[in-house]
PDB file with SEQRES, HELIX, SHEET and CRYST1 records, atoms N, CA, C and O in Angstrom:
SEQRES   1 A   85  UNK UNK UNK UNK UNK UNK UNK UNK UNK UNK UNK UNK UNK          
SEQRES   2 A   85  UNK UNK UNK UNK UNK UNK UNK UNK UNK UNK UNK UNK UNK          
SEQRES   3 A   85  UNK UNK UNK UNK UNK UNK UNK UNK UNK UNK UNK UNK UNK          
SEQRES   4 A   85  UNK UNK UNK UNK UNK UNK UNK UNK UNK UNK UNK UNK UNK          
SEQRES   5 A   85  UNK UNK UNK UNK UNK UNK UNK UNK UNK UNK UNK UNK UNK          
SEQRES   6 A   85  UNK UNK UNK UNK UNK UNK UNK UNK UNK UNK UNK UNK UNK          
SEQRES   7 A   85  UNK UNK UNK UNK UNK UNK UNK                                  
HELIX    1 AA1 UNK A    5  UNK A   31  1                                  27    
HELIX    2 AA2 UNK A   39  UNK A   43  1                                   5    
HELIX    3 AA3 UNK A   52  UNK A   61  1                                  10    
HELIX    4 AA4 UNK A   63  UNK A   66  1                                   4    
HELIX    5 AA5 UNK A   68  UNK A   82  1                                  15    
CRYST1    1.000    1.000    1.000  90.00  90.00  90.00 P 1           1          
ATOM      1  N   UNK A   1      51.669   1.257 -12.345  1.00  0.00           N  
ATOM      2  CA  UNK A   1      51.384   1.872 -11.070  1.00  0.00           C  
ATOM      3  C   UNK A   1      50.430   0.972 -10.283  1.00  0.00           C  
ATOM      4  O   UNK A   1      49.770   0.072 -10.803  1.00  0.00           O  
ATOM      5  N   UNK A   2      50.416   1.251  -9.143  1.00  0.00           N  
ATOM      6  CA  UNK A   2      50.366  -0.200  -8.092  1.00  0.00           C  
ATOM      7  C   UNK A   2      49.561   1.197  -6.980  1.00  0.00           C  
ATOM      8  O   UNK A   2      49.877   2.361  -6.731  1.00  0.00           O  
ATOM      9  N   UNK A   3      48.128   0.057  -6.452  1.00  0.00           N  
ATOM     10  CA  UNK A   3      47.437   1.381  -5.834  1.00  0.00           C  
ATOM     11  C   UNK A   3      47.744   0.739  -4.238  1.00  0.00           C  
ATOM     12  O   UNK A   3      47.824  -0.446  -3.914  1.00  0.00           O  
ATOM     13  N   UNK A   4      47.864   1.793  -3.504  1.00  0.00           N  
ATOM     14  CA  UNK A   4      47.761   0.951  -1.704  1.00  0.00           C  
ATOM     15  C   UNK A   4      46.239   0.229  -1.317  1.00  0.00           C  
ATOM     16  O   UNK A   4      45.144   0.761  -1.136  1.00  0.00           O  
ATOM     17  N   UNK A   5      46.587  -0.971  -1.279  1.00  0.00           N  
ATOM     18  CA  UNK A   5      45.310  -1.163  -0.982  1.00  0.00           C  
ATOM     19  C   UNK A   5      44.513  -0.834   0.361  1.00  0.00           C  
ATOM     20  O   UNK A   5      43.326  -0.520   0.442  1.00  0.00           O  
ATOM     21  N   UNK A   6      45.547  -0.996   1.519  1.00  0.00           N  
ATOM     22  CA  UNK A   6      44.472  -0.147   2.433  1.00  0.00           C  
ATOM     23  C   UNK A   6      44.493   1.477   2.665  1.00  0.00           C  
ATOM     24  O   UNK A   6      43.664   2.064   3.361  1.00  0.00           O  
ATOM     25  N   UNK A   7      45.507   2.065   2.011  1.00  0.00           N  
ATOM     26  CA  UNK A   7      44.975   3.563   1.795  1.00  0.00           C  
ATOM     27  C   UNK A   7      43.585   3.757   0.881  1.00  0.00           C  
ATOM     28  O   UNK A   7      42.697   4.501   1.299  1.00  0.00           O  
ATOM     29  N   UNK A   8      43.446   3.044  -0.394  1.00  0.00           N  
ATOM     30  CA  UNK A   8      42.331   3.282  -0.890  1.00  0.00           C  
ATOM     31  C   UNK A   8      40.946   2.704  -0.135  1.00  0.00           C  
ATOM     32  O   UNK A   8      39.762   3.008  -0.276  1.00  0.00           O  
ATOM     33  N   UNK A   9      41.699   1.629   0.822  1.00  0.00           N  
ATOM     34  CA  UNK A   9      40.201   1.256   1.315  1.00  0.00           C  
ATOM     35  C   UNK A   9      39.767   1.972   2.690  1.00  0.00           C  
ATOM     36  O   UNK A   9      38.595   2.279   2.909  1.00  0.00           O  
ATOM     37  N   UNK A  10      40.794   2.205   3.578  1.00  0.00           N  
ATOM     38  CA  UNK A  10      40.693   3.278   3.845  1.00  0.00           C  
ATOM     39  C   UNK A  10      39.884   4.651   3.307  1.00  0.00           C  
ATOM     40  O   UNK A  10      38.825   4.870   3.895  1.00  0.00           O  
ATOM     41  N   UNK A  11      40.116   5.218   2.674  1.00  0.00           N  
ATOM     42  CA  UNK A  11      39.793   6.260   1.612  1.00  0.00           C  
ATOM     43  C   UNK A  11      38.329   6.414   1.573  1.00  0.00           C  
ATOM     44  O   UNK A  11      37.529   7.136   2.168  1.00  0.00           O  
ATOM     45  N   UNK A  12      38.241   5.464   0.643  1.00  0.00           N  
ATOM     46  CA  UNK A  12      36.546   5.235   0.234  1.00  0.00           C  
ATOM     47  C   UNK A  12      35.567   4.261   1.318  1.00  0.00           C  
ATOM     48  O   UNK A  12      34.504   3.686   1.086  1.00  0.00           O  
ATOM     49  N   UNK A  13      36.379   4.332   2.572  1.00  0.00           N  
ATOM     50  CA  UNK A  13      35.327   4.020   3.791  1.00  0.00           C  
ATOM     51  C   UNK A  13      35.298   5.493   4.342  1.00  0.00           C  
ATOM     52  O   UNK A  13      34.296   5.843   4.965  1.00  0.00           O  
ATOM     53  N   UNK A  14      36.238   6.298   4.170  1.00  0.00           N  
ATOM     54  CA  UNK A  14      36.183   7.594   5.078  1.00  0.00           C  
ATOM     55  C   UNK A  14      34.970   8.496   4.034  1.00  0.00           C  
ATOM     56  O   UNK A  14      33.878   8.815   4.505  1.00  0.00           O  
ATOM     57  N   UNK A  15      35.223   8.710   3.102  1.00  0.00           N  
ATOM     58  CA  UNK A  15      34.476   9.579   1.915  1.00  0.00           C  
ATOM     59  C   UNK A  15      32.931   9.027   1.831  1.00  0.00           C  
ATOM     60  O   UNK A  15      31.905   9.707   1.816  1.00  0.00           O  
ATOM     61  N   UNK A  16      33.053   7.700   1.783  1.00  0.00           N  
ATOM     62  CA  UNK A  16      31.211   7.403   1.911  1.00  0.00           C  
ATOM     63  C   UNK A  16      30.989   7.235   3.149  1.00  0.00           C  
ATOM     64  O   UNK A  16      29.768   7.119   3.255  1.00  0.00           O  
ATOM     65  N   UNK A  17      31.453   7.159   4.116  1.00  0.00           N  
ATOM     66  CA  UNK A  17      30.685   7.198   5.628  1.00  0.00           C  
ATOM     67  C   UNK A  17      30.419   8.580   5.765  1.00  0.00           C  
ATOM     68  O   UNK A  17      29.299   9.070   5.912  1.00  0.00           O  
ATOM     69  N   UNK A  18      31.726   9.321   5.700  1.00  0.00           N  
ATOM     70  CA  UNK A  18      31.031  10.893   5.958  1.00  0.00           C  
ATOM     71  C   UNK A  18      30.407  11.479   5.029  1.00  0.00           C  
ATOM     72  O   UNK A  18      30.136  12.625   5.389  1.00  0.00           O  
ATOM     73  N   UNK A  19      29.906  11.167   3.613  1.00  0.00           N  
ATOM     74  CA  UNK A  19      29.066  11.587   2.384  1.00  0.00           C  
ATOM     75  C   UNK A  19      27.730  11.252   3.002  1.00  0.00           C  
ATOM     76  O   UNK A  19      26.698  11.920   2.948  1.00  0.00           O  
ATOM     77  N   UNK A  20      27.882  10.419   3.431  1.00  0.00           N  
ATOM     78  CA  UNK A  20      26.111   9.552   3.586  1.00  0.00           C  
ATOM     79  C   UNK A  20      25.849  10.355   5.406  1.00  0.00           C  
ATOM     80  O   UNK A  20      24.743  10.723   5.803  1.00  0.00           O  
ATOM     81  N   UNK A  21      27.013  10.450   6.151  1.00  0.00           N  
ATOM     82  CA  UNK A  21      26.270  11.511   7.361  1.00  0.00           C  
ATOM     83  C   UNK A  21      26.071  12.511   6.976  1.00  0.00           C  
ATOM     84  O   UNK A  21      25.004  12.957   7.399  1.00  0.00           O  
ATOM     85  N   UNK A  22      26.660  13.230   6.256  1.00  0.00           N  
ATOM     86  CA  UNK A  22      26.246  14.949   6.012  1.00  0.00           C  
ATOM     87  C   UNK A  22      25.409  14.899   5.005  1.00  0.00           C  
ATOM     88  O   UNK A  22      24.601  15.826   5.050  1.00  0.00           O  
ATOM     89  N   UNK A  23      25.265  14.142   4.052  1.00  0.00           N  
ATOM     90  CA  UNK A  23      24.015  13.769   3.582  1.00  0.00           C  
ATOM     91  C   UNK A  23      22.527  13.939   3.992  1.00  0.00           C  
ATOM     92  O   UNK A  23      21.535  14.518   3.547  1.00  0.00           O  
ATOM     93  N   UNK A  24      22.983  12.827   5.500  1.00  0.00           N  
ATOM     94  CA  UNK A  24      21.710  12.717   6.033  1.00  0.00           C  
ATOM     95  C   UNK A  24      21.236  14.284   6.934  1.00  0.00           C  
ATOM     96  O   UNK A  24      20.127  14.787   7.114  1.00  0.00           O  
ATOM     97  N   UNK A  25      22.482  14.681   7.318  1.00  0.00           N  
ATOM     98  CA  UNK A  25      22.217  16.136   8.126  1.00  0.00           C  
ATOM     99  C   UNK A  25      21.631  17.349   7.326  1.00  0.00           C  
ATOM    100  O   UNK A  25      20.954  18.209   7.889  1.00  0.00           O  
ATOM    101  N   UNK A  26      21.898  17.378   6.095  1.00  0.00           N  
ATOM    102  CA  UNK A  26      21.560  18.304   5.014  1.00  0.00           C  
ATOM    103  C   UNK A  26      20.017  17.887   4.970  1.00  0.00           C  
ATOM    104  O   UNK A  26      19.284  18.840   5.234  1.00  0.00           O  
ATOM    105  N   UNK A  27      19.270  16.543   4.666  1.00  0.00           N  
ATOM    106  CA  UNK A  27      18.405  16.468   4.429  1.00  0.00           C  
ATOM    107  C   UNK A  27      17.093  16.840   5.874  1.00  0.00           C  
ATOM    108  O   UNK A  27      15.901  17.144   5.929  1.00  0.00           O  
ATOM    109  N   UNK A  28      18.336  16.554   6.951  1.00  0.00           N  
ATOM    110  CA  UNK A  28      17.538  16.887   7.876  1.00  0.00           C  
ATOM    111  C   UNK A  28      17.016  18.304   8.594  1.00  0.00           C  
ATOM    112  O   UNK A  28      16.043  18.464   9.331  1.00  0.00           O  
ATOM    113  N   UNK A  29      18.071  19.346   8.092  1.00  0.00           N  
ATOM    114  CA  UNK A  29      18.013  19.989   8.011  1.00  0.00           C  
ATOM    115  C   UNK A  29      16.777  21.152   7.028  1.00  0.00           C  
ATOM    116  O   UNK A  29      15.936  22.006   7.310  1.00  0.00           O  
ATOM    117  N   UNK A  30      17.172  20.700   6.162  1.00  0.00           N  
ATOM    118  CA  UNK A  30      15.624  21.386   5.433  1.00  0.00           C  
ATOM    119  C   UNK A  30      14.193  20.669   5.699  1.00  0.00           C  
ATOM    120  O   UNK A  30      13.182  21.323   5.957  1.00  0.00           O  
ATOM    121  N   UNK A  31      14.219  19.084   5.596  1.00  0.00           N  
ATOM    122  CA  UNK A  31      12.785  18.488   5.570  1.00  0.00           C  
ATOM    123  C   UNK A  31      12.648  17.824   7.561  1.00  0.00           C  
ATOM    124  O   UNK A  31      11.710  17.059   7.783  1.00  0.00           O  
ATOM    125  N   UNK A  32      13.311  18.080   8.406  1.00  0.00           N  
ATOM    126  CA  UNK A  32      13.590  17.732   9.496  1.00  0.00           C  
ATOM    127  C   UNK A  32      13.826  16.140   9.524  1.00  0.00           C  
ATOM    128  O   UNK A  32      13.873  15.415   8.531  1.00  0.00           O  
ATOM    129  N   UNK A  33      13.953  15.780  10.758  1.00  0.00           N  
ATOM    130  CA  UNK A  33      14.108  14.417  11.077  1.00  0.00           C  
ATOM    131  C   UNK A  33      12.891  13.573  11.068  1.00  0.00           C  
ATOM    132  O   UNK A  33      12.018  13.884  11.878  1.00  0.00           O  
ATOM    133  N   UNK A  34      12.719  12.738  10.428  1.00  0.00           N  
ATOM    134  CA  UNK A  34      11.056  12.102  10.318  1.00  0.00           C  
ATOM    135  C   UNK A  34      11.198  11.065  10.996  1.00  0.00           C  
ATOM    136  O   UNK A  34      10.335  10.878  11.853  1.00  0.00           O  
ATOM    137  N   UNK A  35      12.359   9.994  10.859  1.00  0.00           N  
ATOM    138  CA  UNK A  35      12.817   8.545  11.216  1.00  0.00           C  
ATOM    139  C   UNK A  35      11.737   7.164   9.581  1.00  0.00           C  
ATOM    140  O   UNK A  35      11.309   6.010   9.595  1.00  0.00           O  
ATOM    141  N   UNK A  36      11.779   7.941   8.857  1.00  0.00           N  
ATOM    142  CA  UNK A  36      11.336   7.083   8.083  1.00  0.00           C  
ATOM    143  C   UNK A  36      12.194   6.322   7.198  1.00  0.00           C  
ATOM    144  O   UNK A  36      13.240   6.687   6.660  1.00  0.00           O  
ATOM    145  N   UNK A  37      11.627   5.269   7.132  1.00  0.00           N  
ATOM    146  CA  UNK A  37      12.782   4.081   5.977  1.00  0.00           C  
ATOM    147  C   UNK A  37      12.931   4.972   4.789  1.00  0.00           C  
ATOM    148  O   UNK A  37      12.311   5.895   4.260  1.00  0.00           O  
ATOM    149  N   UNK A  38      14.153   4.209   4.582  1.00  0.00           N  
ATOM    150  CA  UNK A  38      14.750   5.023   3.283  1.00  0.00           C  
ATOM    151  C   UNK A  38      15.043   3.328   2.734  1.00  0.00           C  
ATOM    152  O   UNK A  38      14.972   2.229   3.283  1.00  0.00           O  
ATOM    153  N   UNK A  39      15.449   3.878   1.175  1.00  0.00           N  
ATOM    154  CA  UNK A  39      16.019   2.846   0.625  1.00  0.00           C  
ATOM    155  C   UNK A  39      16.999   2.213   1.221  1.00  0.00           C  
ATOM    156  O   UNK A  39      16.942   1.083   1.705  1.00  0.00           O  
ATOM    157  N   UNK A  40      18.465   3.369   1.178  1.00  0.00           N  
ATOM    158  CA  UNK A  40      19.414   2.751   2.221  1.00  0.00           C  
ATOM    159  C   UNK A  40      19.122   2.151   3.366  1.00  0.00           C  
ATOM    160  O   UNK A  40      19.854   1.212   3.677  1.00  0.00           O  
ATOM    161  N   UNK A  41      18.021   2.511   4.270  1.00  0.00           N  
ATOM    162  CA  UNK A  41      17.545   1.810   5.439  1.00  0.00           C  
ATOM    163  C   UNK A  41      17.934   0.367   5.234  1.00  0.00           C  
ATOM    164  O   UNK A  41      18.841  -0.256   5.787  1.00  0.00           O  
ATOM    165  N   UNK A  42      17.011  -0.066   4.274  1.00  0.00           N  
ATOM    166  CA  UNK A  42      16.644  -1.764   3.350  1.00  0.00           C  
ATOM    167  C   UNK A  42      17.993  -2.007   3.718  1.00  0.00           C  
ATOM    168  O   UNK A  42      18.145  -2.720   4.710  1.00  0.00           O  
ATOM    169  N   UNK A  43      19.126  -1.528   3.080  1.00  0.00           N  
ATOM    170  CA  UNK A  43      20.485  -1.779   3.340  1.00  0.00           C  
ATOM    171  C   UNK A  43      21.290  -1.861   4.604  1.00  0.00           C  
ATOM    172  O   UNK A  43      22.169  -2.717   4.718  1.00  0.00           O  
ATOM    173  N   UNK A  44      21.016  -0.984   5.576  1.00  0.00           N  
ATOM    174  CA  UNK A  44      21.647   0.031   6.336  1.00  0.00           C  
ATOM    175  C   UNK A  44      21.253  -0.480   7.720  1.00  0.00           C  
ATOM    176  O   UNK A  44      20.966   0.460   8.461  1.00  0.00           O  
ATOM    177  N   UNK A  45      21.149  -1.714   8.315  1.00  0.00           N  
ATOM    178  CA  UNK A  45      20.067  -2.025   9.549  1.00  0.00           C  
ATOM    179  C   UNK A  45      20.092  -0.727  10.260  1.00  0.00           C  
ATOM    180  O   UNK A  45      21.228  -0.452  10.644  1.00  0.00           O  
ATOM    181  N   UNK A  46      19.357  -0.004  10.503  1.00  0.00           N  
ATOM    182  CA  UNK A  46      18.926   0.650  11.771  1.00  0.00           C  
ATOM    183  C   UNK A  46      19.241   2.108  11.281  1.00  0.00           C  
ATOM    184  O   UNK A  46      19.124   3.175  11.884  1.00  0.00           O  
ATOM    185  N   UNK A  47      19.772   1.775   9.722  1.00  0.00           N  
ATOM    186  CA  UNK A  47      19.766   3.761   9.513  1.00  0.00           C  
ATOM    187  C   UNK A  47      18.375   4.359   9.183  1.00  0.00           C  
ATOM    188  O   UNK A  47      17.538   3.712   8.555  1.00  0.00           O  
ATOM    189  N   UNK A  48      18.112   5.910   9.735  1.00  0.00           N  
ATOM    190  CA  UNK A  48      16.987   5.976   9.026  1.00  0.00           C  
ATOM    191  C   UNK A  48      17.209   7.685   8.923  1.00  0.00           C  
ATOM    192  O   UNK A  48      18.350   8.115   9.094  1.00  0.00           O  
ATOM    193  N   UNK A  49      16.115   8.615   8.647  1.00  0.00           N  
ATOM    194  CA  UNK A  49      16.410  10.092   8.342  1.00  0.00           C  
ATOM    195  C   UNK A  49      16.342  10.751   9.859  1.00  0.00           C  
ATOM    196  O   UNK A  49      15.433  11.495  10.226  1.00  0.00           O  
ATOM    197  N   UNK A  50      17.585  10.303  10.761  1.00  0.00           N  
ATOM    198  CA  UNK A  50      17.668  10.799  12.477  1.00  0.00           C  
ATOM    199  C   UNK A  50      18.492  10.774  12.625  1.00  0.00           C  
ATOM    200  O   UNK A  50      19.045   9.898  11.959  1.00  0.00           O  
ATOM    201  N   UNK A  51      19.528  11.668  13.638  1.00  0.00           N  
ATOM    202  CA  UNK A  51      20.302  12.024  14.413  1.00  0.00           C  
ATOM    203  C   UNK A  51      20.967  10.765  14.565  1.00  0.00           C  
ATOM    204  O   UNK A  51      21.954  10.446  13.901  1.00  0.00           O  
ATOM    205  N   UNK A  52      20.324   9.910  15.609  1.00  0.00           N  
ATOM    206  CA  UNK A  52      21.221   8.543  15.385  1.00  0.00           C  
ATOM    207  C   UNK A  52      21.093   7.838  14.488  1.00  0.00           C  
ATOM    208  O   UNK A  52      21.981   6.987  14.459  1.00  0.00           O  
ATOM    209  N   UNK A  53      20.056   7.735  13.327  1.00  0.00           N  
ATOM    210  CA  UNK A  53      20.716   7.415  12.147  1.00  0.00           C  
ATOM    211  C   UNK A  53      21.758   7.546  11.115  1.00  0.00           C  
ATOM    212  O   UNK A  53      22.216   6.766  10.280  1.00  0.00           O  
ATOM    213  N   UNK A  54      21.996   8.793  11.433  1.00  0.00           N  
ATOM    214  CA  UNK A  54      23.129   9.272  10.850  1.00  0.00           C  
ATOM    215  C   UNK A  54      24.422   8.877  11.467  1.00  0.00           C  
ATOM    216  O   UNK A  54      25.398   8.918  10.718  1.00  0.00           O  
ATOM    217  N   UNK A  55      24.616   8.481  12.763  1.00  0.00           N  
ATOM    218  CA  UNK A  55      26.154   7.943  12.837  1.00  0.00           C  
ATOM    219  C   UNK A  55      26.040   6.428  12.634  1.00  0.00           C  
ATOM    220  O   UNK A  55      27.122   5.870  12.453  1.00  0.00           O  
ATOM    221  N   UNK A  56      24.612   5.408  12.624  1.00  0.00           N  
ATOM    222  CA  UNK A  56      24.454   4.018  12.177  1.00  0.00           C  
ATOM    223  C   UNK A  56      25.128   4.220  10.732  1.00  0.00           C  
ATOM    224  O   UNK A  56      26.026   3.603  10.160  1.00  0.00           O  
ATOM    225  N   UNK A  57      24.421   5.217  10.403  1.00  0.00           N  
ATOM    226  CA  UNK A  57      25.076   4.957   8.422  1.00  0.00           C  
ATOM    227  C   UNK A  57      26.274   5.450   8.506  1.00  0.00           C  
ATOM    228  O   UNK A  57      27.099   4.716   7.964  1.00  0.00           O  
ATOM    229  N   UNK A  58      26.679   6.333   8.935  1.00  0.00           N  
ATOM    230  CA  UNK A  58      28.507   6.643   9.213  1.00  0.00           C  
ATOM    231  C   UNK A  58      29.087   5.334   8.923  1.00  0.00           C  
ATOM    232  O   UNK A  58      29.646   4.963   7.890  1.00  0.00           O  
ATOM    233  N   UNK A  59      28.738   4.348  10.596  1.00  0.00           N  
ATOM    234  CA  UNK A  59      29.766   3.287  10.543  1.00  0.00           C  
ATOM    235  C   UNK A  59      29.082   1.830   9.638  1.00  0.00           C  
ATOM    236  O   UNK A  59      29.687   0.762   9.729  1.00  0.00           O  
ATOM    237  N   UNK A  60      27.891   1.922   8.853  1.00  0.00           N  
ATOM    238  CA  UNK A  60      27.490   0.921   7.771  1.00  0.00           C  
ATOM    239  C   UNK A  60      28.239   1.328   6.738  1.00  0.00           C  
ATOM    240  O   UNK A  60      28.988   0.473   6.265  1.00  0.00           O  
ATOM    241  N   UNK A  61      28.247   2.677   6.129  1.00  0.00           N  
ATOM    242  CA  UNK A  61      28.758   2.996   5.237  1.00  0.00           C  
ATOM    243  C   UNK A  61      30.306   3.161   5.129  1.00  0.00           C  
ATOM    244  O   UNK A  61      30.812   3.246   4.009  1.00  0.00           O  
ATOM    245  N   UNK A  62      31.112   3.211   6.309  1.00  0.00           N  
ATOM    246  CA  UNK A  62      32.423   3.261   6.583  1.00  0.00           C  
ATOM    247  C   UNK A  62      33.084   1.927   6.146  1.00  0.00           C  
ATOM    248  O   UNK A  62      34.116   1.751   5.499  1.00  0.00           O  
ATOM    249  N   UNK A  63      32.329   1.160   6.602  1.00  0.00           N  
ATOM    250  CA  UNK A  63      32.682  -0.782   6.255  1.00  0.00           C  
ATOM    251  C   UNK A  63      32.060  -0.797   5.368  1.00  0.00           C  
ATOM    252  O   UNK A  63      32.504  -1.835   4.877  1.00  0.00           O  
ATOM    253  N   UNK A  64      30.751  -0.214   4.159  1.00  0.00           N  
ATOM    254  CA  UNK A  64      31.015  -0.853   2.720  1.00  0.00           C  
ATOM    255  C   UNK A  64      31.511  -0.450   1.694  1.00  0.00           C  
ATOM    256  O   UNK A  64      31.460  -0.854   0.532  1.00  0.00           O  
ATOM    257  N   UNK A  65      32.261   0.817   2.433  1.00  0.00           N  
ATOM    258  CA  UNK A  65      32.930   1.699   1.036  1.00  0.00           C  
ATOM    259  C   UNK A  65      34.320   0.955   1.552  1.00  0.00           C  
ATOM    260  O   UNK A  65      35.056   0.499   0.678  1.00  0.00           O  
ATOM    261  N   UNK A  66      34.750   0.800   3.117  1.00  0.00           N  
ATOM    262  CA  UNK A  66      36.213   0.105   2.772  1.00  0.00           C  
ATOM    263  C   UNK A  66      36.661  -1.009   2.246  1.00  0.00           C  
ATOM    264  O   UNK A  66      37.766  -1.234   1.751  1.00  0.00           O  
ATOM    265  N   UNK A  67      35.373  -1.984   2.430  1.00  0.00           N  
ATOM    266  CA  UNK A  67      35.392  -3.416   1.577  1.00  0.00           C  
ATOM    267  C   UNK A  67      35.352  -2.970   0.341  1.00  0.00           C  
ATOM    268  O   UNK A  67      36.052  -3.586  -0.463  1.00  0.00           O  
ATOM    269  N   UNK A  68      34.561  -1.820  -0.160  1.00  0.00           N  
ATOM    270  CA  UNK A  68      34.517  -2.203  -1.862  1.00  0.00           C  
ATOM    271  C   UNK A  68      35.750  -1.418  -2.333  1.00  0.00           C  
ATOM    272  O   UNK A  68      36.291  -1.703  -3.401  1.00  0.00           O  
ATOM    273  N   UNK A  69      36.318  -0.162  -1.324  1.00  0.00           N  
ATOM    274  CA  UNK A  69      37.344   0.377  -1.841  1.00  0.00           C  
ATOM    275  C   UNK A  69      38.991  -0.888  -1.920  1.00  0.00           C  
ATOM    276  O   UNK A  69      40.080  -0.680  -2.455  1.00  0.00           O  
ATOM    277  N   UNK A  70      38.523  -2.050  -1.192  1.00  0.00           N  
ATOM    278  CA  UNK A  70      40.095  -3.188  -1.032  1.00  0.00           C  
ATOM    279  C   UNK A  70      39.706  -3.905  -2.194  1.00  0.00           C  
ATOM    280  O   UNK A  70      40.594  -4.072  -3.030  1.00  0.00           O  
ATOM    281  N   UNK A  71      38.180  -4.532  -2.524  1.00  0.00           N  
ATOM    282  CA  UNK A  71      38.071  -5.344  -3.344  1.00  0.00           C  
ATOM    283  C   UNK A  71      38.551  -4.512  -4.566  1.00  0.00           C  
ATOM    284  O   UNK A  71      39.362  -5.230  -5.152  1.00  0.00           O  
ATOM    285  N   UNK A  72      38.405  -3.152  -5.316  1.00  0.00           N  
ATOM    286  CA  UNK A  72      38.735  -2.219  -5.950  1.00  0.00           C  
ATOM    287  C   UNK A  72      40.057  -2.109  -6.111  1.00  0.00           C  
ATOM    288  O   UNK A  72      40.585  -2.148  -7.222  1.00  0.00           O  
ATOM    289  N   UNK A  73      40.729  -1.956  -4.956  1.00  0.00           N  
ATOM    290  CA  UNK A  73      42.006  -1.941  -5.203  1.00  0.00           C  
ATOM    291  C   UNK A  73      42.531  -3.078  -5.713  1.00  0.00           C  
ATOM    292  O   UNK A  73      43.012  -3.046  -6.846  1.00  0.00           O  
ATOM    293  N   UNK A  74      42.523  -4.245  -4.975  1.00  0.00           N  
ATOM    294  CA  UNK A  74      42.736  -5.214  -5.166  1.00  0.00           C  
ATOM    295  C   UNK A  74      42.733  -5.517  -6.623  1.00  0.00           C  
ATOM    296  O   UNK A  74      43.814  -5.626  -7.201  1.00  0.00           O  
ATOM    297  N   UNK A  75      41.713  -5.648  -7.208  1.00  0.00           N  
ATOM    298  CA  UNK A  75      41.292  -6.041  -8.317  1.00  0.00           C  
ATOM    299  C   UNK A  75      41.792  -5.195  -9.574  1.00  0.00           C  
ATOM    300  O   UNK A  75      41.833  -5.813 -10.639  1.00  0.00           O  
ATOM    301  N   UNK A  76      42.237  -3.647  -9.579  1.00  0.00           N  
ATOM    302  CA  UNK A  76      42.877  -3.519 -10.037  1.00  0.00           C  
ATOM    303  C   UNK A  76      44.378  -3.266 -10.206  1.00  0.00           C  
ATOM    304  O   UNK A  76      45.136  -2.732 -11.016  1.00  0.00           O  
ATOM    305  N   UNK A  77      44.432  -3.969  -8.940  1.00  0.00           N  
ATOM    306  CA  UNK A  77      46.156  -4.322  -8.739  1.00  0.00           C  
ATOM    307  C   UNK A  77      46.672  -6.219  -9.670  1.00  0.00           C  
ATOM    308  O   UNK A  77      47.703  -6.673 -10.166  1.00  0.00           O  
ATOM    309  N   UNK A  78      45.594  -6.613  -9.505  1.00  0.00           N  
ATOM    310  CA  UNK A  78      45.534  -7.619 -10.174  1.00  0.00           C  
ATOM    311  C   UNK A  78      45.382  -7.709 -11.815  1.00  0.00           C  
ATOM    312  O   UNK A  78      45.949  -8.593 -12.458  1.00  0.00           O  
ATOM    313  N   UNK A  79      44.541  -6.681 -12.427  1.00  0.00           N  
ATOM    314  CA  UNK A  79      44.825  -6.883 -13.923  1.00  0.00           C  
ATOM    315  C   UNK A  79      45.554  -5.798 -14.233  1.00  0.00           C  
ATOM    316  O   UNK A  79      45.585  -5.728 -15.461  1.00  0.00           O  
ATOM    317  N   UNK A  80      46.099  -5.000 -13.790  1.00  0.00           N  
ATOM    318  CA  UNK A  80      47.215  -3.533 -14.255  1.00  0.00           C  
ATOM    319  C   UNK A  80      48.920  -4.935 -14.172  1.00  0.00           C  
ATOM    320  O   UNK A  80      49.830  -4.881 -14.999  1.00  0.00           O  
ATOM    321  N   UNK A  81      48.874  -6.011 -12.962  1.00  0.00           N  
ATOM    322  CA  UNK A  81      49.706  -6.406 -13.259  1.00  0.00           C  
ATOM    323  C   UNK A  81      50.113  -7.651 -14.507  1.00  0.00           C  
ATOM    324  O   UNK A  81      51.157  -8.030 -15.037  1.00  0.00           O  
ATOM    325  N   UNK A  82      48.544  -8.040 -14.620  1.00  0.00           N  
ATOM    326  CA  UNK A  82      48.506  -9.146 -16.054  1.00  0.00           C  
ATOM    327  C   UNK A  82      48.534  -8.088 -17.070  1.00  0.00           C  
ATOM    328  O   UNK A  82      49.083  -8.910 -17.804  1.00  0.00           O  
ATOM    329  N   UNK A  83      48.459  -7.029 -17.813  1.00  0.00           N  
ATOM    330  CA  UNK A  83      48.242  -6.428 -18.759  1.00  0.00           C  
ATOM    331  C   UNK A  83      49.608  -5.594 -18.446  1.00  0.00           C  
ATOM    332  O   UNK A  83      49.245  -4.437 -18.238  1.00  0.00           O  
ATOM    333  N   UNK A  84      50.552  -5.659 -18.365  1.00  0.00           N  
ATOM    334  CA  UNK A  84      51.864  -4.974 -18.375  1.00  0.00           C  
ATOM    335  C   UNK A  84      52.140  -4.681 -19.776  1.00  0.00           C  
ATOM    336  O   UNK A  84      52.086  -5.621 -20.569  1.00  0.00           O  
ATOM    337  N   UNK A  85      52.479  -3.314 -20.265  1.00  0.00           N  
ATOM    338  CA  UNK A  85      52.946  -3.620 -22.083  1.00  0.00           C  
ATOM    339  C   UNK A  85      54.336  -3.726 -22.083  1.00  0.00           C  
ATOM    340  O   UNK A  85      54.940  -3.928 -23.136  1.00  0.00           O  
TER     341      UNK A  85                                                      
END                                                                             
């Protein structure tokens, strides 16, 4: 079995961009919006615990879950086809 690679990368850019906004809305929600660095920040130029941080990490996190979801695919489209029994 042979995975799509841009459905999965697709996929896992849609699932962690919107994990990491409602994420951030949940947190903002109980502890409010502070705008303070977060770890992800370090990562994330310009995300932080705010309103418009939350759609910066949308589209940071949209492009590193779809790169890692192609390299993913990719990669196991590549040894599922060397390991054939």
């Amino acid at each position: 079995m042979k995975l799509n690679v841009k459905a999965f990368a697709l996929t896992c850019g849609l699932v962690w961009g919107f994990g990491l906004f409602f994420l951030t809305w949940w947190i903002i929600a109980f502890d409010g919006a502070t705008g303070d660095p977060t770890f992800i920040g370090s990562l994330y130029r310009g995300y932080n615990l705010s309103p418009v941080g939350s759609f910066i990490g949308l589209a940071w996190a949209f492009v590193d879950g779809g790169i890692g979801g192609a390299i993913f695919a990719w990669l196991y489209n590549f040894i599922a086809g060397r390991c054939k029994e």
